[in-house]
PDB file as gemmi writes it, atoms N, CA and C in Angstrom:
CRYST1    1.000    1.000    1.000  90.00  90.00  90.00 P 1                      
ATOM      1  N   UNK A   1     -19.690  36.005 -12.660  1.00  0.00           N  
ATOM      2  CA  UNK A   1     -18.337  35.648 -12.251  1.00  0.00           C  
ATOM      3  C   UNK A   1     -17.347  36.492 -13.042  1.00  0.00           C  
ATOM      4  N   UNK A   2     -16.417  36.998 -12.335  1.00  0.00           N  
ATOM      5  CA  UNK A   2     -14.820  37.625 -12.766  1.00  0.00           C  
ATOM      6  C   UNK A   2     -14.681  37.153 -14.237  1.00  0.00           C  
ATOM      7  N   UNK A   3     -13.663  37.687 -14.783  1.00  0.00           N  
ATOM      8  CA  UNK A   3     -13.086  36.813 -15.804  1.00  0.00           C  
ATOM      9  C   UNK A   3     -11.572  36.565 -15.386  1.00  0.00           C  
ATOM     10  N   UNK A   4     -11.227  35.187 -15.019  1.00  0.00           N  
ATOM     11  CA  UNK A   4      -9.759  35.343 -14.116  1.00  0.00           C  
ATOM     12  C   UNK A   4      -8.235  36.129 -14.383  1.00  0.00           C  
ATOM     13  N   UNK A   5      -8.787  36.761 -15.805  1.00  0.00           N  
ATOM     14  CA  UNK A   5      -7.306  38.121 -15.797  1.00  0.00           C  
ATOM     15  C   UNK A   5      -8.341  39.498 -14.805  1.00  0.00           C  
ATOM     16  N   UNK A   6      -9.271  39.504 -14.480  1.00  0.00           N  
ATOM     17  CA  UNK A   6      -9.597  40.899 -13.506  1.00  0.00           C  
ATOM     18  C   UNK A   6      -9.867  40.415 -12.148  1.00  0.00           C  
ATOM     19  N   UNK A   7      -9.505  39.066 -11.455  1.00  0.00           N  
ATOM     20  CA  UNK A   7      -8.998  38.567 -10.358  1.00  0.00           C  
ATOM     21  C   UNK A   7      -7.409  39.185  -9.891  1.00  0.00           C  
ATOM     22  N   UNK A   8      -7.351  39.338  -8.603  1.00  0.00           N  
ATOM     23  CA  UNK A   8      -6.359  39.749  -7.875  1.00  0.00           C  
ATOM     24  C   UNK A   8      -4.831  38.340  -7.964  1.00  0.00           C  
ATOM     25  N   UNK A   9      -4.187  38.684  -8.502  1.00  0.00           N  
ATOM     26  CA  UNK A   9      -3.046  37.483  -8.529  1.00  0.00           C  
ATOM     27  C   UNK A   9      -2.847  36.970  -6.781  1.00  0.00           C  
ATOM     28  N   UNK A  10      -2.964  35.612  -6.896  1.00  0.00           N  
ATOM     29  CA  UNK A  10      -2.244  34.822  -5.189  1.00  0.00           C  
ATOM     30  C   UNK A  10      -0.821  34.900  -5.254  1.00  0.00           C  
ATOM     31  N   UNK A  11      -0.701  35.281  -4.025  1.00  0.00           N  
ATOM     32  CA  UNK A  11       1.094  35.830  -3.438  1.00  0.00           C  
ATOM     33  C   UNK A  11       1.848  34.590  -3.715  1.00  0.00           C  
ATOM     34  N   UNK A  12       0.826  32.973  -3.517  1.00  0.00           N  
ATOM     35  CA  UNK A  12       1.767  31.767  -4.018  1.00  0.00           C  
ATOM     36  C   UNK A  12       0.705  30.935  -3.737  1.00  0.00           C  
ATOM     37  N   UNK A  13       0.987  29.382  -4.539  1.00  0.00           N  
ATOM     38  CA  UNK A  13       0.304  28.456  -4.784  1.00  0.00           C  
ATOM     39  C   UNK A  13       0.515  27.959  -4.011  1.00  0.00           C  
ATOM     40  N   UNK A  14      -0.755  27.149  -2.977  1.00  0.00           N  
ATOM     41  CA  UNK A  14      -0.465  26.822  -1.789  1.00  0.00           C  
ATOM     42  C   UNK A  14      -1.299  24.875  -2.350  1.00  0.00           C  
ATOM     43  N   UNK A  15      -1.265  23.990  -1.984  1.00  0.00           N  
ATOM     44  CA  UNK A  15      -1.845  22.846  -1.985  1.00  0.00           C  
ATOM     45  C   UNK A  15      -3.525  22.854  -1.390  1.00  0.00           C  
ATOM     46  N   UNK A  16      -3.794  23.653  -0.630  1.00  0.00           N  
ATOM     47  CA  UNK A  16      -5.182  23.694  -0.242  1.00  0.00           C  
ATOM     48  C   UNK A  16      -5.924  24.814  -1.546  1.00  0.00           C  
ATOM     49  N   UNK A  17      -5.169  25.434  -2.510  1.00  0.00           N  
ATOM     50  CA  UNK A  17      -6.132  26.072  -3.523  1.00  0.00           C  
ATOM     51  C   UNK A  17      -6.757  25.487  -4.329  1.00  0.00           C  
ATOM     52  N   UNK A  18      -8.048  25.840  -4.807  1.00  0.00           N  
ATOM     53  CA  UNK A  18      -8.838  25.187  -5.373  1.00  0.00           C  
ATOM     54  C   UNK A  18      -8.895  25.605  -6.722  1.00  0.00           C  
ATOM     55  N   UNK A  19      -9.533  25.081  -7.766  1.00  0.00           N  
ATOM     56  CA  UNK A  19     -10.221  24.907  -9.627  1.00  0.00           C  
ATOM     57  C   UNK A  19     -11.036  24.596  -9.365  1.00  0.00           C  
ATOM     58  N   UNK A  20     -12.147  25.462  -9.787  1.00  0.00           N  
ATOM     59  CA  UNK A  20     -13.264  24.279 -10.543  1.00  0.00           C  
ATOM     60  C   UNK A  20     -13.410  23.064 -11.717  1.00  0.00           C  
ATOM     61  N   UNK A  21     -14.012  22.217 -11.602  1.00  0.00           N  
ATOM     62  CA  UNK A  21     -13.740  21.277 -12.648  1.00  0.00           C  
ATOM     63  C   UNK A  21     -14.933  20.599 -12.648  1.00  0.00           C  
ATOM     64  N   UNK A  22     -14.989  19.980 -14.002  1.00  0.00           N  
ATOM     65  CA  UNK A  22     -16.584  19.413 -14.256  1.00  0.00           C  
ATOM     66  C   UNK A  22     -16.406  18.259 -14.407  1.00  0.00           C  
ATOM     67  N   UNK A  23     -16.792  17.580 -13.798  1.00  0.00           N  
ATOM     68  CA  UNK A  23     -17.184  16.021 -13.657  1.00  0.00           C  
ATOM     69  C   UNK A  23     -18.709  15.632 -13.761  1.00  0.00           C  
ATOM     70  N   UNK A  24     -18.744  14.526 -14.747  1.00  0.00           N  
ATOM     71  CA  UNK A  24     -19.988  14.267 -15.396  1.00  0.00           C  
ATOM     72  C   UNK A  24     -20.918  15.418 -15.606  1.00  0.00           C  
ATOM     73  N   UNK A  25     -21.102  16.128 -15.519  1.00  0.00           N  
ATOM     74  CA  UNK A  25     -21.822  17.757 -15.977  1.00  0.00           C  
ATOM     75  C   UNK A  25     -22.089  18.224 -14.588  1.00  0.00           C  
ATOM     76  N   UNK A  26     -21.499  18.073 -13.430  1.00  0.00           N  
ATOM     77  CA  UNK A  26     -21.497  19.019 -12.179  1.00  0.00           C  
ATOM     78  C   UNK A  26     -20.117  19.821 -11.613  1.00  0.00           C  
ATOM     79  N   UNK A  27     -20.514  20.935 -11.695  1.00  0.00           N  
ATOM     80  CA  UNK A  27     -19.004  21.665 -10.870  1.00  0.00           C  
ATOM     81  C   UNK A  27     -18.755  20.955  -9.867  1.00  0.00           C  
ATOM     82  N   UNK A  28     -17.314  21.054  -9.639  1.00  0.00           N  
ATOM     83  CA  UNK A  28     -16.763  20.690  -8.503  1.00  0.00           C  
ATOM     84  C   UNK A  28     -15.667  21.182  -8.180  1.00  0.00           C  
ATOM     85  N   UNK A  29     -14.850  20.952  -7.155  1.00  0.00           N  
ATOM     86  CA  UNK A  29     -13.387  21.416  -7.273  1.00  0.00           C  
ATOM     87  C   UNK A  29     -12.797  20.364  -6.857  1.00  0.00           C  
ATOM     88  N   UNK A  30     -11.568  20.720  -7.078  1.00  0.00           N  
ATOM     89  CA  UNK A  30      -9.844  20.185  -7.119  1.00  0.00           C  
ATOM     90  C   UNK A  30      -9.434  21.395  -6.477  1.00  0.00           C  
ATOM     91  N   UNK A  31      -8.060  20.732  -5.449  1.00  0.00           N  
ATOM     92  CA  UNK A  31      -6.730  21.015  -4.714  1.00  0.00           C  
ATOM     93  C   UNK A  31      -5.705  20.539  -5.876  1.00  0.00           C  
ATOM     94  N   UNK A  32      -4.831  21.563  -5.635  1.00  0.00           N  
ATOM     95  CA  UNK A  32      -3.360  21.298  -6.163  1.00  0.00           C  
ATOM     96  C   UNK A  32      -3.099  20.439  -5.569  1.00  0.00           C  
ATOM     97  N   UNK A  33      -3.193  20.159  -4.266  1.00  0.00           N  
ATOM     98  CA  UNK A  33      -2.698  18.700  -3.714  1.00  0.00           C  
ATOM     99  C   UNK A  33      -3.106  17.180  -4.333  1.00  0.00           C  
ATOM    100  N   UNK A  34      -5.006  17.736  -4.889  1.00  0.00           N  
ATOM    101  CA  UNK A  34      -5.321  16.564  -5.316  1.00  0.00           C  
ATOM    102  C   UNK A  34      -4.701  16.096  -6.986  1.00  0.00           C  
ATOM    103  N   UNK A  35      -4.764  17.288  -7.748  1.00  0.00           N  
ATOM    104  CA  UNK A  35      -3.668  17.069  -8.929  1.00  0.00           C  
ATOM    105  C   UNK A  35      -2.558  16.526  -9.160  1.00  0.00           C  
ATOM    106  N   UNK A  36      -1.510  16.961  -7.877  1.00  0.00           N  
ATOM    107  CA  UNK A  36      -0.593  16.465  -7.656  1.00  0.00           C  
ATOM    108  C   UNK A  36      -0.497  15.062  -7.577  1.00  0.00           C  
ATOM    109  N   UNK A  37      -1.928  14.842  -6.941  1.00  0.00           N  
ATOM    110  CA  UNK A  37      -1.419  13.315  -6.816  1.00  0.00           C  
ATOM    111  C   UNK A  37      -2.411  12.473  -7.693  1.00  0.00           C  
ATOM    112  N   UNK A  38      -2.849  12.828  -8.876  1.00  0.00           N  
ATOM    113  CA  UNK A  38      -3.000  12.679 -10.033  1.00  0.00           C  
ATOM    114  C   UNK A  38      -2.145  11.995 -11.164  1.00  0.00           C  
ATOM    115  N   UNK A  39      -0.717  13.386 -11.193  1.00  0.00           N  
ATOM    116  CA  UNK A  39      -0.191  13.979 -12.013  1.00  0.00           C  
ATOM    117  C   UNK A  39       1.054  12.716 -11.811  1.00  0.00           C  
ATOM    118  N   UNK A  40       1.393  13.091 -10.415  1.00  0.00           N  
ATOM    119  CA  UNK A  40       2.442  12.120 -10.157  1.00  0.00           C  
ATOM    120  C   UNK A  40       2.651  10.710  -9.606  1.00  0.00           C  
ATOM    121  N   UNK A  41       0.978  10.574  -9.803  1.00  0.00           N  
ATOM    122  CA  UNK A  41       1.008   8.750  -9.142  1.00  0.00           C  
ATOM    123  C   UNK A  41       1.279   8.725  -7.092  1.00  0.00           C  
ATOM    124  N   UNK A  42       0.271   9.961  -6.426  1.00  0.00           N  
ATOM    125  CA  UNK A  42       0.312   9.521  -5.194  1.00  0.00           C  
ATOM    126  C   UNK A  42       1.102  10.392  -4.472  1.00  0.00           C  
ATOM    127  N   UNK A  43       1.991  11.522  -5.042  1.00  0.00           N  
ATOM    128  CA  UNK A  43       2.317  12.639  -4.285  1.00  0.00           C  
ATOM    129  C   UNK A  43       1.188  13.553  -3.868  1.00  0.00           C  
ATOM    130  N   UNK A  44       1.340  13.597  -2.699  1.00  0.00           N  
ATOM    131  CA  UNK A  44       0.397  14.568  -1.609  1.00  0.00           C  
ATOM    132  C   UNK A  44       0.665  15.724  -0.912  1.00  0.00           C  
ATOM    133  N   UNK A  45       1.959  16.108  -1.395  1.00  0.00           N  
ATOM    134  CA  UNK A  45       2.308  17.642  -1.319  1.00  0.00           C  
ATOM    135  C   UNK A  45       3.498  17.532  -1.901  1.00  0.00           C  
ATOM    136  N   UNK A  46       3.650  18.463  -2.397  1.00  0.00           N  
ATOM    137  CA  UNK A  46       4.438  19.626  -3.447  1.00  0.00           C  
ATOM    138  C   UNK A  46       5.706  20.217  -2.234  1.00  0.00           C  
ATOM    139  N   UNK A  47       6.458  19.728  -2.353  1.00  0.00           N  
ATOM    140  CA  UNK A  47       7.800  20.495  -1.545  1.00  0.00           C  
ATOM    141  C   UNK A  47       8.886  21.632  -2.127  1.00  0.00           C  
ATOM    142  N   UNK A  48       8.306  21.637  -3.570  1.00  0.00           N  
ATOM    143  CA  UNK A  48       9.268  22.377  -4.452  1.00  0.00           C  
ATOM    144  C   UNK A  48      10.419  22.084  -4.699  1.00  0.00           C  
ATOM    145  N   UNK A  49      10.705  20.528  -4.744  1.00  0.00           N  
ATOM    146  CA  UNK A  49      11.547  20.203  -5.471  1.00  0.00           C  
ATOM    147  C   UNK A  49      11.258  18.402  -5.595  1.00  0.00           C  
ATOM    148  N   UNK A  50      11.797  17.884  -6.723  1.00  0.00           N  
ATOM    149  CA  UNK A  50      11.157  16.931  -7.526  1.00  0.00           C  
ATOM    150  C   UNK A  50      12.590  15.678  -7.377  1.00  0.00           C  
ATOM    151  N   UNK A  51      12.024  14.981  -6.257  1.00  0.00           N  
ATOM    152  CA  UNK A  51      13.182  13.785  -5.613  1.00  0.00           C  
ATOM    153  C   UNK A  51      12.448  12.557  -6.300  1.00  0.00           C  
ATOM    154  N   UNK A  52      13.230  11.955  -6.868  1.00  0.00           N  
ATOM    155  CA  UNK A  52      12.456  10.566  -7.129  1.00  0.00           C  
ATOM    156  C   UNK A  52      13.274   9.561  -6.367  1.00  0.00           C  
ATOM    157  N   UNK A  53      13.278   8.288  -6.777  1.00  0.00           N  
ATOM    158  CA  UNK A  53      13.427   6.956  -5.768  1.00  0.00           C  
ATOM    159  C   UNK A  53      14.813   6.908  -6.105  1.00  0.00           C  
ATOM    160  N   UNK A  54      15.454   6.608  -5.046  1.00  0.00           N  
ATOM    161  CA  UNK A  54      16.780   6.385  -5.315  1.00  0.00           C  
ATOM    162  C   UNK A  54      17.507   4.632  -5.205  1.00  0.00           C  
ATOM    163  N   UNK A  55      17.498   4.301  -6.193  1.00  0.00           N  
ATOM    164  CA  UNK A  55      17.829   2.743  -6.116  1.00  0.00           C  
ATOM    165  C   UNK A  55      19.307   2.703  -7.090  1.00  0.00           C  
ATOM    166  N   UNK A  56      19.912   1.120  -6.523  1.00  0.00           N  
ATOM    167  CA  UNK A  56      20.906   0.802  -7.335  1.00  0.00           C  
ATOM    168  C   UNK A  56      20.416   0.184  -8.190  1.00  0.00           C  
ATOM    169  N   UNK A  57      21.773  -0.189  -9.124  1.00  0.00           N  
ATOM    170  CA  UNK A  57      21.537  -1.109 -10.204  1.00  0.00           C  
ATOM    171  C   UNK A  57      20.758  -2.238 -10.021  1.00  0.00           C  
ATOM    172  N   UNK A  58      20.939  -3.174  -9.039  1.00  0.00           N  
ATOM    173  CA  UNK A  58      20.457  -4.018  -8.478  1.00  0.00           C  
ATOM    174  C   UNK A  58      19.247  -3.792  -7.983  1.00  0.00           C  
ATOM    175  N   UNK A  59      19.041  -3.204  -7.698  1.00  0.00           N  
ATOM    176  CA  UNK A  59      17.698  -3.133  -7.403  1.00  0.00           C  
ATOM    177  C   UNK A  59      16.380  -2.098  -8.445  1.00  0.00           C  
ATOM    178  N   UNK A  60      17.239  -1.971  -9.340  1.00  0.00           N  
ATOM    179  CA  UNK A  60      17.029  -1.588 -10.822  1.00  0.00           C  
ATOM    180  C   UNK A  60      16.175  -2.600 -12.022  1.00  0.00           C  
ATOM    181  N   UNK A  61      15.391  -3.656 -11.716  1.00  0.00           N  
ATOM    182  CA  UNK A  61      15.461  -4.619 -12.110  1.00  0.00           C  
ATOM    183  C   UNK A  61      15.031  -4.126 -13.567  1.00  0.00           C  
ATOM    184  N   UNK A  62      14.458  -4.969 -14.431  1.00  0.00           N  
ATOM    185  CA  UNK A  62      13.651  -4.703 -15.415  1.00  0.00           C  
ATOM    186  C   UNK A  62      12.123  -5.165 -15.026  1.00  0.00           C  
ATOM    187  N   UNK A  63      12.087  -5.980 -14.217  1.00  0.00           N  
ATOM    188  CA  UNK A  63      10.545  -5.973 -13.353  1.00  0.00           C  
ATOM    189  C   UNK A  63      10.486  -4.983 -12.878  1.00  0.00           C  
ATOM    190  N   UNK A  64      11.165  -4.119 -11.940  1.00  0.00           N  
ATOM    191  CA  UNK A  64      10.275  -3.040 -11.241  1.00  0.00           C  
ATOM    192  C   UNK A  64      10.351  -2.237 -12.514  1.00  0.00           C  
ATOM    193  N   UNK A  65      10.800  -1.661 -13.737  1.00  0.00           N  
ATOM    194  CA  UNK A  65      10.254  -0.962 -14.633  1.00  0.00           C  
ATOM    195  C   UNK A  65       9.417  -1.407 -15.513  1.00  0.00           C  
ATOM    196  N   UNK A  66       8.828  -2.902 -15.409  1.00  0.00           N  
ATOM    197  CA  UNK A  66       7.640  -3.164 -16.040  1.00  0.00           C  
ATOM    198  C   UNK A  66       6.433  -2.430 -14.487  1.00  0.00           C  
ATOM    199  N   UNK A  67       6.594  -2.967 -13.539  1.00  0.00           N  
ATOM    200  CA  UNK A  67       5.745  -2.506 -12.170  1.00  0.00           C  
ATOM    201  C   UNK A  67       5.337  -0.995 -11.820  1.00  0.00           C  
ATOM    202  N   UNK A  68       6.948  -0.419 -12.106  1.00  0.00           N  
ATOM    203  CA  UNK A  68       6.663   1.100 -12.123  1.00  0.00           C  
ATOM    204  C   UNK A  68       5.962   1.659 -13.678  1.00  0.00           C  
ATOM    205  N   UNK A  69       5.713   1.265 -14.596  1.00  0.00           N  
ATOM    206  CA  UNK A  69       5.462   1.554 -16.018  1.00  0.00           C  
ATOM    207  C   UNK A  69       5.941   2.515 -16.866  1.00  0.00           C  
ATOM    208  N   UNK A  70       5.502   2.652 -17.802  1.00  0.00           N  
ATOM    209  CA  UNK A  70       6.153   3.620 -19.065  1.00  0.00           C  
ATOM    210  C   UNK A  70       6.215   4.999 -18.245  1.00  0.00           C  
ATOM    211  N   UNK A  71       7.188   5.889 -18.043  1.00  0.00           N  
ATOM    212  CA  UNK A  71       7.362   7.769 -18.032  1.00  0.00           C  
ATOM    213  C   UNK A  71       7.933   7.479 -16.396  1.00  0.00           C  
ATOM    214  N   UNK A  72       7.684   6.470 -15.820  1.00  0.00           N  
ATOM    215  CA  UNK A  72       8.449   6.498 -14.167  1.00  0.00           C  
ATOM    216  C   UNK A  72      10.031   6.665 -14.048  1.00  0.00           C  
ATOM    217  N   UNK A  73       9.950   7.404 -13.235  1.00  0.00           N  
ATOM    218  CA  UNK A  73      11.833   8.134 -12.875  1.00  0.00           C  
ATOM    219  C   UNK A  73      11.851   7.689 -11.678  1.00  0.00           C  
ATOM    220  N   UNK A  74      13.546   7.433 -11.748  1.00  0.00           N  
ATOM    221  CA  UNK A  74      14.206   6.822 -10.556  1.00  0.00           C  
ATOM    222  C   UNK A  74      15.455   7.364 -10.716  1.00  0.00           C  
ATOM    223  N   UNK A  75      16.015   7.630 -10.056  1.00  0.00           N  
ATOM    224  CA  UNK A  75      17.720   7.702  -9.787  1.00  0.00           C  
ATOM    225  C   UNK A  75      18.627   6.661  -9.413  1.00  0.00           C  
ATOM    226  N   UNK A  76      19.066   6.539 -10.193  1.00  0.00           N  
ATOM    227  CA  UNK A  76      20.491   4.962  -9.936  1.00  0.00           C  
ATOM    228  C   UNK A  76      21.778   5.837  -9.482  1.00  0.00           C  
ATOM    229  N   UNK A  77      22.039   5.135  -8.420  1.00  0.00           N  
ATOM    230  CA  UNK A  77      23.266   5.717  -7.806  1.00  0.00           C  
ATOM    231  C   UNK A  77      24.353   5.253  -7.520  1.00  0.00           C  
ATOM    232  N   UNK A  78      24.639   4.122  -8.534  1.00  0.00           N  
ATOM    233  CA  UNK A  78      25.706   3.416  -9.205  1.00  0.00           C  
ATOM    234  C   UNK A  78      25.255   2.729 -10.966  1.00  0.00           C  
ATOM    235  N   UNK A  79      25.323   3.808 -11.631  1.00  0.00           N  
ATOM    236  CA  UNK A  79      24.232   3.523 -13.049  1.00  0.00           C  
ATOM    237  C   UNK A  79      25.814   2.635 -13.889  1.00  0.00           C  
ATOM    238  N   UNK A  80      26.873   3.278 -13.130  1.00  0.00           N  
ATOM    239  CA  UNK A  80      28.420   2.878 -13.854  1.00  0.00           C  
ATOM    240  C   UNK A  80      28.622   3.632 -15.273  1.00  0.00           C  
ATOM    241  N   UNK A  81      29.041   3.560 -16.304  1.00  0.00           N  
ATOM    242  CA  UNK A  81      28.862   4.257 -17.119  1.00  0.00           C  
ATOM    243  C   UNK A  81      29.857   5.706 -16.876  1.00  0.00           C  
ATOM    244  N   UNK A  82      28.614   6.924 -17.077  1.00  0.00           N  
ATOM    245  CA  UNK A  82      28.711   8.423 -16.692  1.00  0.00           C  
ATOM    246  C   UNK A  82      28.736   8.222 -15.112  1.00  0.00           C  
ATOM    247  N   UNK A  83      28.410   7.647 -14.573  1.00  0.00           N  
ATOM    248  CA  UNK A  83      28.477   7.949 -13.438  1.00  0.00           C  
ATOM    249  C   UNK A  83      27.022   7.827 -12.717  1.00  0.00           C  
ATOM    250  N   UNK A  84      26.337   8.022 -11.644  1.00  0.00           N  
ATOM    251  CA  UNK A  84      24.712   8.058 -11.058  1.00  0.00           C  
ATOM    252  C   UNK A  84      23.622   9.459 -12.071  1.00  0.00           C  
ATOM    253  N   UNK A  85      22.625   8.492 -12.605  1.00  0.00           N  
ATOM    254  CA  UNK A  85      22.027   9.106 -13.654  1.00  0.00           C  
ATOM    255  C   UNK A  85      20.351   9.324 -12.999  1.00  0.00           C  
ATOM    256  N   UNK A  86      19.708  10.061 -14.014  1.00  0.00           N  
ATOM    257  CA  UNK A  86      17.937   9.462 -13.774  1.00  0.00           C  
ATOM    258  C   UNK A  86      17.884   8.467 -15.220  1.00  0.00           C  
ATOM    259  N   UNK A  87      17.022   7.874 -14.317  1.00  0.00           N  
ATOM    260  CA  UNK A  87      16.335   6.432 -15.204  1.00  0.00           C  
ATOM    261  C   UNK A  87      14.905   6.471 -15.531  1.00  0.00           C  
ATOM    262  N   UNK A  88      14.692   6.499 -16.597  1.00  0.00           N  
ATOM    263  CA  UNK A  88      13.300   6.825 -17.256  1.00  0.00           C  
ATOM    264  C   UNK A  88      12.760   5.476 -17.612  1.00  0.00           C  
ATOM    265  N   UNK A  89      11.251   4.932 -16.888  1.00  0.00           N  
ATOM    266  CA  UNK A  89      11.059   3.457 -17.491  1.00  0.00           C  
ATOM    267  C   UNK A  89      10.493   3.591 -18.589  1.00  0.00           C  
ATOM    268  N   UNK A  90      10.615   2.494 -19.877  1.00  0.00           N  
ATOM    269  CA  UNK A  90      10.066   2.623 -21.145  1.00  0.00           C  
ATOM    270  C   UNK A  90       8.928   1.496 -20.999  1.00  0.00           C  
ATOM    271  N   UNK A  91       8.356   1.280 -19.855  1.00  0.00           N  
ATOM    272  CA  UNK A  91       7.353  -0.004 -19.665  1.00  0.00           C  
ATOM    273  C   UNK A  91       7.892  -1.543 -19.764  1.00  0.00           C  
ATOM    274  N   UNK A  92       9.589  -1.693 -19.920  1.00  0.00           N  
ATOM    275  CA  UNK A  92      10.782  -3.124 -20.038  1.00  0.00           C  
ATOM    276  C   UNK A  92      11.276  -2.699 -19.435  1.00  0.00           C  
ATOM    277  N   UNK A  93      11.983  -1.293 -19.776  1.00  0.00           N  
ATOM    278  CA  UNK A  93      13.628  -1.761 -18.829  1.00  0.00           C  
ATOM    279  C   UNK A  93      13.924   0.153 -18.110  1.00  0.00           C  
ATOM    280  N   UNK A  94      14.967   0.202 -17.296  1.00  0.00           N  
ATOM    281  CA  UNK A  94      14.974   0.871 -16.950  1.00  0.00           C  
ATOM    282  C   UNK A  94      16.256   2.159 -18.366  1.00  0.00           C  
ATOM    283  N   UNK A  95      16.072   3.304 -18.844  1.00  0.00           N  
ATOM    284  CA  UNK A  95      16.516   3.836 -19.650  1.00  0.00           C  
ATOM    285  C   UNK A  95      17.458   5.076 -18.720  1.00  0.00           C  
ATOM    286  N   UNK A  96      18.809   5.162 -19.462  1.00  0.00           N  
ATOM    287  CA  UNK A  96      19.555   6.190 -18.997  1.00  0.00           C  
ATOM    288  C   UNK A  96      18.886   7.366 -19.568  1.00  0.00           C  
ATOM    289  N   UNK A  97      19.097   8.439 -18.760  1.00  0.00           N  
ATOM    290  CA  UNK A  97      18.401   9.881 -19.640  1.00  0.00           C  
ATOM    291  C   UNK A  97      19.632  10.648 -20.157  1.00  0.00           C  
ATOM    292  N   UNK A  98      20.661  10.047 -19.977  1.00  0.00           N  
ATOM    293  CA  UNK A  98      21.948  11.231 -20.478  1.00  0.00           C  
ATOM    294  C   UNK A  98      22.444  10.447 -21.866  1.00  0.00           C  
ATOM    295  N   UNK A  99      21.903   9.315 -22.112  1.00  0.00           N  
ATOM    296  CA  UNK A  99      22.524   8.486 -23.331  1.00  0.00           C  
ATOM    297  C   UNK A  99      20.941   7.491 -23.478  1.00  0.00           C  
ATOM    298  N   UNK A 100      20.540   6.955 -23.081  1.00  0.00           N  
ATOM    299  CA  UNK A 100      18.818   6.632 -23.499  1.00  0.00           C  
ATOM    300  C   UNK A 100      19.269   5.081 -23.351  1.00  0.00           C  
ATOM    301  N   UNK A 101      20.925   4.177 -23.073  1.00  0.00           N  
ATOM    302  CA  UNK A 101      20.894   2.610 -23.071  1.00  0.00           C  
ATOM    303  C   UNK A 101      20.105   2.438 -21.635  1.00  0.00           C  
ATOM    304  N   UNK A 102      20.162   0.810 -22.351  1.00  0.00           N  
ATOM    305  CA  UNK A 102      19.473   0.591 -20.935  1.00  0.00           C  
ATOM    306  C   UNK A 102      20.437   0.144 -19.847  1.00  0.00           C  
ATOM    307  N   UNK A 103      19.600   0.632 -18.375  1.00  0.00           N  
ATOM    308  CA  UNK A 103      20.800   0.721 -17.209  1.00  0.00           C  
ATOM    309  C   UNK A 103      20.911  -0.905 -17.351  1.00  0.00           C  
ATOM    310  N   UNK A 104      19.881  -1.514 -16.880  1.00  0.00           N  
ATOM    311  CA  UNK A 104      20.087  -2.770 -16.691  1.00  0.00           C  
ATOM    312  C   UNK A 104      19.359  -3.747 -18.048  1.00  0.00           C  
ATOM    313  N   UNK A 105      19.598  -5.026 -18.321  1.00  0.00           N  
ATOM    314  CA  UNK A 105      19.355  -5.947 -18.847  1.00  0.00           C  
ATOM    315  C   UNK A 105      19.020  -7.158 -18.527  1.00  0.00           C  
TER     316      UNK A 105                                                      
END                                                                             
């Protein structure tokens, strides 16, 4: 086998390309698609650009950021404050990313 710097570079990363990867001691492969939805909890293609959920305050609870769990992003689009922020869950509550309070309580 090549060593992958004397492989020909791909014109672009497409979701059907494959890795090998070893699971329990057998090659196998992975799709970028299947990483993806690994990586991000259930995304199944890659659009090239990174939209998360768009909810209000109200519907901001501190349950759905125990539900969604610790590192989940959302966009509040009445956060009040600065104005509509992303919201980072800390596994309680939902966290502003431009000041770190919490949106809701």
């Amino acid at each position: 086998m090549a060593k992958i710097s004397a492989l020909t570079a791909a014109g672009s990363a497409l979701g059907a390309d494959e890795f090998p990867v070893n699971e329990a001691g057998t090659t196998k492969k992975v799709t970028i698609t299947q990483l993806l939805a690994l990586i991000f909890g259930g995304l199944t293609a890659f659009t090239g650009a990174f939209k998360p959920y768009q909810r209000t305050v109200a519907q901001a609870t501190d349950a759905s950021a125990v539900t969604a769990g610790a590192g989940a992003v959302i966009f509040v689009t009445n956060a009040g404050g600065n104005g509509p922020c992303l919201c980072i869950s800390d596994g309680a509550h939902w966290k502003r990313s431009d000041n770190a309070s919490t949106t809701v309580s």
